[in-house]
KETORTOR-247071 format. One record per residue: x, y, z of N, C-alpha, C in turn; residue in three letters. Coordinates in steps of 0.05 Angstrom, whole numbers, plus 5000, padded with zeros to 4 digits. Atoms other than C-alpha are relative to their C-alpha. Layout:
// residues N
XYZXYZXYZALA/...
***
This chain:
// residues 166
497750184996452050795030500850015029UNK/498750124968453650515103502850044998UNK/497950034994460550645124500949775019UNK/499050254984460950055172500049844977UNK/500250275027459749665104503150074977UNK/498549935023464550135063503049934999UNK/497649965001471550035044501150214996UNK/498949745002475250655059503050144991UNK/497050015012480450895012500750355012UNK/498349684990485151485042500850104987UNK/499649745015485152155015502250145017UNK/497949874982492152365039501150244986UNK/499449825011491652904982501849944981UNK/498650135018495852594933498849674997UNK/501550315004494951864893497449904976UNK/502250085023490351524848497849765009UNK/501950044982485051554890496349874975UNK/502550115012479051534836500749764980UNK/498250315017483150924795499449815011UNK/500050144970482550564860497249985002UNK/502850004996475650734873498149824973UNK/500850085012473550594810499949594995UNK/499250375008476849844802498949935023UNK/500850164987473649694866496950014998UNK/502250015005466649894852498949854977UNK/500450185036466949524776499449715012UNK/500450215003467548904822497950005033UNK/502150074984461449104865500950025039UNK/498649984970465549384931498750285004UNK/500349744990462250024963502550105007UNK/498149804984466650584977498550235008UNK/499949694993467951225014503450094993UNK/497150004996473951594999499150325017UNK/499549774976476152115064502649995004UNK/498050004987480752295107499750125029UNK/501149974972477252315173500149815012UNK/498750194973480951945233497549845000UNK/502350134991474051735261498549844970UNK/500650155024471251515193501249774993UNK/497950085005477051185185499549805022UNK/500450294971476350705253497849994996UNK/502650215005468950465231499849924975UNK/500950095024470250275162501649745011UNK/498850364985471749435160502050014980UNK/497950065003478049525113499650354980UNK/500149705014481750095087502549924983UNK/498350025026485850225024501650225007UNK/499049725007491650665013500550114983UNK/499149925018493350934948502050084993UNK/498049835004499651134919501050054980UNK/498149915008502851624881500950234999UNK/498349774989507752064891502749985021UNK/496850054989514352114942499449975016UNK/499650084976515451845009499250185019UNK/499449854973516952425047497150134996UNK/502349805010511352865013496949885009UNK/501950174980505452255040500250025018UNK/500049994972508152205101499350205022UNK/501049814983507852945114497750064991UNK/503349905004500252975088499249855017UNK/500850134974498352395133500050125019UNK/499349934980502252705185498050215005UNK/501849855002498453385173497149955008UNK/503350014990491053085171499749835024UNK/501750204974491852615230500349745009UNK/501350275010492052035201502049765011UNK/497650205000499451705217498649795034UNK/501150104977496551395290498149884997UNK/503150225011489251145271500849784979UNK/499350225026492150885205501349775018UNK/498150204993497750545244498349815018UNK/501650154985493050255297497949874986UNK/502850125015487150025255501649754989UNK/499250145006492449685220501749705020UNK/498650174981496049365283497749865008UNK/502450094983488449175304499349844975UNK/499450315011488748695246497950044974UNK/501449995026483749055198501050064973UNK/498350015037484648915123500850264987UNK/499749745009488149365095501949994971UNK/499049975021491049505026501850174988UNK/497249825009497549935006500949874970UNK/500149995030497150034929502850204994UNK/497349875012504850244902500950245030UNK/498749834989506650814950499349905026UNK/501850174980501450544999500849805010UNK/498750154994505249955007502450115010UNK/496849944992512250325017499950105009UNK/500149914980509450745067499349835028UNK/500350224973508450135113501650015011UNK/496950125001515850085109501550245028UNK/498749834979520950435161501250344993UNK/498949835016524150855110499649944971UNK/499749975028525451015040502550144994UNK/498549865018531051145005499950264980UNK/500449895018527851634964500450335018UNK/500849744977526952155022501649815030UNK/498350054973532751955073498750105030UNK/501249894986530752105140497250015009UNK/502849944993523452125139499249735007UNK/501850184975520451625190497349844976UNK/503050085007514551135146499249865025UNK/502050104981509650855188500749775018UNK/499450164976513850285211498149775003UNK/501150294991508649705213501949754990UNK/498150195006513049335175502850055001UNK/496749825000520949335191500849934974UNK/497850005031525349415130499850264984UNK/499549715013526149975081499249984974UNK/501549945036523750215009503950104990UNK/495749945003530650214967498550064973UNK/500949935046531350494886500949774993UNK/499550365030531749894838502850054996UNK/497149965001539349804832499750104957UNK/498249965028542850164767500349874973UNK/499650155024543049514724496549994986UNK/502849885015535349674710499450114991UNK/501249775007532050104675497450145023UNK/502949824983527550584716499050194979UNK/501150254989522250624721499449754992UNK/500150215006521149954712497449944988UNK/502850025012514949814672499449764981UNK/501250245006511549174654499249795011UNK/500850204986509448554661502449765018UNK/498050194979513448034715498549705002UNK/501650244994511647374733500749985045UNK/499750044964509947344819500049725004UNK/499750224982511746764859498549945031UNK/499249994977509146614921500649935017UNK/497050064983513046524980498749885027UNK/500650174982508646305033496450094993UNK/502250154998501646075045497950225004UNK/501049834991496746665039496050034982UNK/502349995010488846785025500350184977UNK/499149765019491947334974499949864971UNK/498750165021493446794921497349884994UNK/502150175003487146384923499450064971UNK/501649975031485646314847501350054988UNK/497649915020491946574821501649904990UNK/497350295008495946044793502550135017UNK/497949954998502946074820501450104971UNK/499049825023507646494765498750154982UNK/500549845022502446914739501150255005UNK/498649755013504647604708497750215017UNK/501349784984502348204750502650304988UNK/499249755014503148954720502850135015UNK/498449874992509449354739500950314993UNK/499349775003510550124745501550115025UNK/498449954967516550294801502550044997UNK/497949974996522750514815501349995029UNK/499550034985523350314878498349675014UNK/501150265003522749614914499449885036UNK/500150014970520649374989502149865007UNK/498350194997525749045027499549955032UNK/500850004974522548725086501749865022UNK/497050064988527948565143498549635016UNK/500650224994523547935165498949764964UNK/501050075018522447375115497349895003UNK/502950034995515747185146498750204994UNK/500449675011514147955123499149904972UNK/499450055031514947645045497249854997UNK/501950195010508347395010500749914974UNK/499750115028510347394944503050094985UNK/497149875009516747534897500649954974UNK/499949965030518547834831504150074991UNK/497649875006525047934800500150094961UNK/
***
C-alpha cells in the first residue's frame, strides 16, 4: 500500500479509528492509520476521527506533534475529514473544556446542545444544505443523516456553514 495514494486517518490515541478505517475500505479507499508528522504531509487527504473530549485530543495531538502539520496540510487545501470530535477540534474552542485552544482553522466555537434537548442527542435528522458544495452531489436535499452528540459547531462566519440540522 503506497502512502502517496493512501488516505491517512490520525491516530491521536483516542477515537474510532478502526470504524473509520473500516467504512472507508468497504468502499474501496486504501488506508494507513499513524501518527507520524512526515507521513502525515505525503498522504493526498487525511481523516480525523473522533471520540472523546476536547481538551484530552488536543493534548494528544499536542503531545505527538501533530497540532502544526495537521493545521498546515489543512491550510494547504488538502482534503481533509473531521468525523464528530474531528470536526470540533477544527473549531477555536469548546465549551466542554473552557480554555483549551482547538486548532482554530475554523473561527467559532463547539457549544453543549442547549437544556431543552435531550443529550446526547441520538438519531436520525433531516440536513439541509446551505450553500453550493461537491459534499452533496447525490444526496437529495433533506435527507436524514445519523446523530450521536452533545455538543454542536457554531461557526462565527456563515460562509463557514455547508449544511444545517435542527
Amino acid at each position: 500500500m503506497s502512502l502517496s495514494r493512501s488516505l491517512y486517518i490520525i491516530d491521536y490515541g483516542a477515537g474510532n479509528l478502526r470504524s473509520v478505517q473500516k467504512a472507508f475500505e468497504h468502499v474501496g479507499v486504501e488506508t494507513v492509520v499513524g501518527a507520524d508528522p512526515r507521513a502525515m504531509g505525503a498522504a493526498p487527504a487525511l481523516v480525523l476521527p473522533g471520540v472523546g473530549a476536547f481538551g484530552a485530543a488536543m493534548e494528544q495531538l499536542r503531545d505527538k506533534g501533530l497540532v502544526e502539520p495537521l493545521r498546515l496540510r489543512i491550510e494547504a487545501g488538502v482534503p481533509f475529514l473531521g468525523v464528530c470530535l474531528g470536526l470540533q477540534l477544527l473549531f477555536e474552542s469548546s465549551e466542554e473544556d473552557p480554555g483549551v485552544a482547538g486548532l482554530g482553522v475554523i473561527r467559532g466555537d463547539v457549544r453543549a446542545l442547549p437544556s431543552t434537548v435531550k443529550v446526547p442527542h441520538i438519531g436520525w435528522n433531516q440536513v439541509e444544505p446551505c450553500s453550493c458544495s461537491d459534499l452533496f452531489d447525490g444526496i437529495p436535499a433533506g435527507s436524514a443523516f445519523y446523530f450521536v452528540h452533545g455538543y454542536a459547531v457554531v461557526p462565527r462566519y456563515p460562509a463557514d456553514v455547508l449544511a444545517m440540522s435542527d
